[in-house]
N, C-alpha and C positions, 0 to 999 in steps of 0.2 A: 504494500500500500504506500502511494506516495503522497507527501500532503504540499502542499505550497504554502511557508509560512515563511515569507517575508520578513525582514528585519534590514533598518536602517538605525544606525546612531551615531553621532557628530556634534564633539565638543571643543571647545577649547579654552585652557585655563593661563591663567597668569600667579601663581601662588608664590609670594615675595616673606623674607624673611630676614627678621631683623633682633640683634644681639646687642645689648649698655651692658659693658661689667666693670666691677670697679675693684679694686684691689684694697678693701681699707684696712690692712697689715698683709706682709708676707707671705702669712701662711691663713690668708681670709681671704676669700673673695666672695663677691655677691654679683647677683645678675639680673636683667626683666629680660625677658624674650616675647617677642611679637611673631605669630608662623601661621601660615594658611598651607591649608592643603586641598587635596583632591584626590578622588575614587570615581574612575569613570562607571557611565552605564552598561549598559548592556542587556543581554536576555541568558537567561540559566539554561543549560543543555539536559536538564532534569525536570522544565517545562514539558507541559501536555501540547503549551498554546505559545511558547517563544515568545509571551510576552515580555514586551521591554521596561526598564526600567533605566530612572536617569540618572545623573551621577550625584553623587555627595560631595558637599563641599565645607571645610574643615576651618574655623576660628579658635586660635589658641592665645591665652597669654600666662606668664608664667612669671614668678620671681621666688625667687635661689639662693640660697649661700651654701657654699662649700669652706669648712674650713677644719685646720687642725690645731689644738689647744692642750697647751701642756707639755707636747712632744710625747703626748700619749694617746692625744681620742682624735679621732676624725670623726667629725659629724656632716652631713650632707643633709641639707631642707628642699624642696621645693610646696610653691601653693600654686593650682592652675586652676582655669576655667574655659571651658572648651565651646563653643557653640557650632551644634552640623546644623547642618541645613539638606532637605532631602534624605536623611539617614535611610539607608539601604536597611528594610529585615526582611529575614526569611519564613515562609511560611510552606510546612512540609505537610503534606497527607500521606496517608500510605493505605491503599486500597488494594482490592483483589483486582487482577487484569485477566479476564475470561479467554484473552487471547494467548496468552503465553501460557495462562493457568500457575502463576504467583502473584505475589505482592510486587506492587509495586510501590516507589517512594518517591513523587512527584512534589516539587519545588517551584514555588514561585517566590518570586524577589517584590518587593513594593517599596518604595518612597513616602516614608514618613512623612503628614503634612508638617508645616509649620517648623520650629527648631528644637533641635536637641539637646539639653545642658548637659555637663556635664561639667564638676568640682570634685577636686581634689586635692589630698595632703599625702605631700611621700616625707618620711625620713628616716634617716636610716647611719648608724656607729656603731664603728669598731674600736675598740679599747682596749690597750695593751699594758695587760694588770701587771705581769711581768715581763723576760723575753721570753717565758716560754709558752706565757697563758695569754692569748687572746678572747675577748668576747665580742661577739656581735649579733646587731638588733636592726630590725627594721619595722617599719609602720606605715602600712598604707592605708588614706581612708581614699572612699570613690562613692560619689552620690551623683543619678544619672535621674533623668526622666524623661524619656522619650515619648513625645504624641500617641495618641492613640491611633492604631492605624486601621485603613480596612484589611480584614482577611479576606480574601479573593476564592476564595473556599465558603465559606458563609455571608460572604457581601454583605457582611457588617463589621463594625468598626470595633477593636478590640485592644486591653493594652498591651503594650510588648513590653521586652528590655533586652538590656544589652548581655547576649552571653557570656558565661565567665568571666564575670565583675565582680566581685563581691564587694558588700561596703566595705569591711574592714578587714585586712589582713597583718598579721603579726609572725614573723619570723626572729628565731632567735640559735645562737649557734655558739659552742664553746672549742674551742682549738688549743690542743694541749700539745707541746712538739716534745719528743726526746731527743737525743743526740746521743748515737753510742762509737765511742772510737771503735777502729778495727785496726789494728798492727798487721805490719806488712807480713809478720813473720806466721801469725795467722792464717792469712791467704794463704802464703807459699805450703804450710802444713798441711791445707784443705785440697789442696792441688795433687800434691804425693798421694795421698790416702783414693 
């Protein structure tokens, strides 16, 4: 069976990106970051109907410090806030196909009305108790809210969110190193044997 589904799509972006950072000691620095992005459109190959969908387009700002204190911690900050426009989500069925006689798992892509926030905090140190004990910590929060969009499966409007986000995430890590000499004359005995 052959179908005739058509597809045209044509963009074009300009996404410019701009970095202030300021050095206010040696081992400190700080930053604002201003950065646009993009995600073209397209149509999903896991479409029944190759519907198309259009691209997303990415607003970010950001401010930072990075810095080391003591000659023992480094600490790294950043706070962002992100606006899409257009965010891409996915919406999967999976139904019986009478033709093949399986499931199948049909996808369609759609464009969030309106924009999508998104805030955030990252931070994250490592602290070196000794030289042989290091500790390190991270912190990230993520708070999203994406439009409600329509499902194209129920032609109605439902909410989404962003996959594999979670609000808060916390990792922590402890690094202990030994150091064991080995003499040469070691070696050379393991060698013989």
């Amino acid at each position: 069976i052959q179908a005739n589904l058509p597809f045209e799509e044509s963009s074009a972006r300009f996404n410019p990106l701009a970095i202030i950072s300021y050095e206010v000691k040696d081992n400190i620095n700080t930053y604002i970051k201003y950065a646009t992005g993009y995600r073209s459109g397209g149509a999903s190959s896991r479409s029944l109907t190759f519907r198309s969908f259009g691209p997303e387009d990415n607003i970010s700002y950001e401010l930072g410090m990075k810095g080391v204190f003591l000659d023992r911690m480094r600490i790294n900050a950043a706070a962002y806030i992100m606006e899409r426009t257009g965010s891409q989500v996915d919406f999967s069925q999976v139904a019986y196909d009478p033709v093949t006689k399986s499931s199948r798992n049909t996808l369609e892509t759609m464009n969030a009305p309106g924009i999508t926030e998104i805030k955030g905090l990252e931070i994250d140190s490592t602290i070196a108790i000794t030289e042989n004990l290091v500790i390190k910590g991270a912190y990230t929060y993520t708070n999203t809210l994406v439009p409600d969009t329509i499902n194209p499966f129920k032609n109605q409007l439902q909410p989404v969110f962003i996959v594999f986000t979670p609000e808060n995430v916390y990792n922590l890590a402890i690094d202990y190193t030994t150091y064991k000499t080995f003499a040469w004359h070691e070696a050379t005995s393991l060698n013989k044997s």
